[in-house]
C-alpha positions as CSV (number, residue, x, y, z in Angstrom):
1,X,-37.2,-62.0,-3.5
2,X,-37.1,-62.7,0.1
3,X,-33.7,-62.5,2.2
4,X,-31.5,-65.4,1.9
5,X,-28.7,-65.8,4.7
6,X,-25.8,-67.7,3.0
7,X,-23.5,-67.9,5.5
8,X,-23.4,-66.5,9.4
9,X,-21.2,-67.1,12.4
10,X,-21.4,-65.6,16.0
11,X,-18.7,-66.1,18.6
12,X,-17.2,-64.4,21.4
13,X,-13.6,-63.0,20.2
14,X,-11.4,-61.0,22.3
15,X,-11.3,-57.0,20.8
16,X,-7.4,-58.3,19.2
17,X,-9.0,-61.3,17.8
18,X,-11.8,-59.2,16.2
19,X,-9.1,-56.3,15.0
20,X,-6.8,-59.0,13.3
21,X,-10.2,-60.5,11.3
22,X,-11.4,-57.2,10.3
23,X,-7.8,-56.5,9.2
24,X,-7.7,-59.5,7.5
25,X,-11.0,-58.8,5.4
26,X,-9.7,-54.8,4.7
27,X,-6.3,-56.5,3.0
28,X,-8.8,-59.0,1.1
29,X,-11.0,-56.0,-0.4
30,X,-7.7,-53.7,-0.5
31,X,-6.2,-56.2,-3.1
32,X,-9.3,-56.8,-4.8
33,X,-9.2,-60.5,-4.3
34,X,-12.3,-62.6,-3.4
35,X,-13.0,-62.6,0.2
36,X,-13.8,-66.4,1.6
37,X,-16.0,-66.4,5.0
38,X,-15.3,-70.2,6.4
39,X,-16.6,-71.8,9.7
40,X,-16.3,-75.1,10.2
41,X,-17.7,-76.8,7.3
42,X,-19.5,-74.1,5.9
43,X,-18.3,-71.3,3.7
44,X,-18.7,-68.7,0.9
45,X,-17.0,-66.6,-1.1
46,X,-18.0,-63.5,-2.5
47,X,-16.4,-60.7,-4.7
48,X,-17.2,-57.3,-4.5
49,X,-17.1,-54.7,-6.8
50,X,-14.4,-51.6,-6.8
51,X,-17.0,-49.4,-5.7
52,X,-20.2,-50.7,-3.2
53,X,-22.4,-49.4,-0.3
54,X,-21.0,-49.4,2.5
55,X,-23.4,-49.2,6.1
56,X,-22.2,-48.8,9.7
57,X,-25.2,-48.9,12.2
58,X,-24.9,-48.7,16.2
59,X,-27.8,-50.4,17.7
60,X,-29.1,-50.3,21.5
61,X,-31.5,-53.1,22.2
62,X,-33.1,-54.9,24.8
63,X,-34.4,-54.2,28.3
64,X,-34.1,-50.2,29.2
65,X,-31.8,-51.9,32.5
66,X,-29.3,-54.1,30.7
67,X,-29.6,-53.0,26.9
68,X,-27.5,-54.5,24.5
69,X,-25.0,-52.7,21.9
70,X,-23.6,-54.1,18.5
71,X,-21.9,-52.1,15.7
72,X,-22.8,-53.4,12.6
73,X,-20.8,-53.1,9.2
74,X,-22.4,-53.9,6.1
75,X,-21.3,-54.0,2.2
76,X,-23.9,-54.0,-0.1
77,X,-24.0,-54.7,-4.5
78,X,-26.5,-55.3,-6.7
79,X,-24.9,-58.8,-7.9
80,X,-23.6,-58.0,-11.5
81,X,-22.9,-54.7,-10.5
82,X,-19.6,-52.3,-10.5
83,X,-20.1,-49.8,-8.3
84,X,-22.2,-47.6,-5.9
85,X,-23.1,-44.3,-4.1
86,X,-22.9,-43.1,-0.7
87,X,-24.6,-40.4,1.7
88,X,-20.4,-39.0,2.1
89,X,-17.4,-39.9,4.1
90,X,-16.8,-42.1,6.8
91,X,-14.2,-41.3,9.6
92,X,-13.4,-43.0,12.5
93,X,-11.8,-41.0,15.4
């Protein structure tokens, strides 16, 4: 089955604004509530299980003289499932 994109938003956010969201979407998974992505009119909710994958990728792209960086975290469950292995521990320093 092909990718299907069901919700995505881009803005620029100051580093604060983008700690407060990411804080606000730990306490969401923390509680094990639903977490609800909104924008505008559009929105989803999803509900992930107690144990998923979880990705962090660092990216360079673009021209060699002005390359651009993203960090990129993803969670990922086979819908229907309740759980999921990793490659270890994550830290952040």
């Amino acid at each position: 089955m092909p990718e299907e994109v069901l919700f995505k938003t881009e803005s620029t956010q100051s580093r604060s604004e983008i700690a407060d969201y990411l804080r606000r979407v730990a306490d969401s998974l923390e509680s094990g509530g639903e977490l609800r992505l909104q924008t505008g009119s559009e929105s989803v909710t999803v509900d992930p299980p107690e144990g998923a994958t979880f990705e962090v990728k660092v990216e360079r792209e673009g021209p060699a003289d002005r390359p651009e960086k993203s960090v990129e975290f993803e969670i990922e469950w086979q819908e229907g499932d309740a759980g999921g292995e990793g490659d270890g521990e994550l830290r952040i320093d």
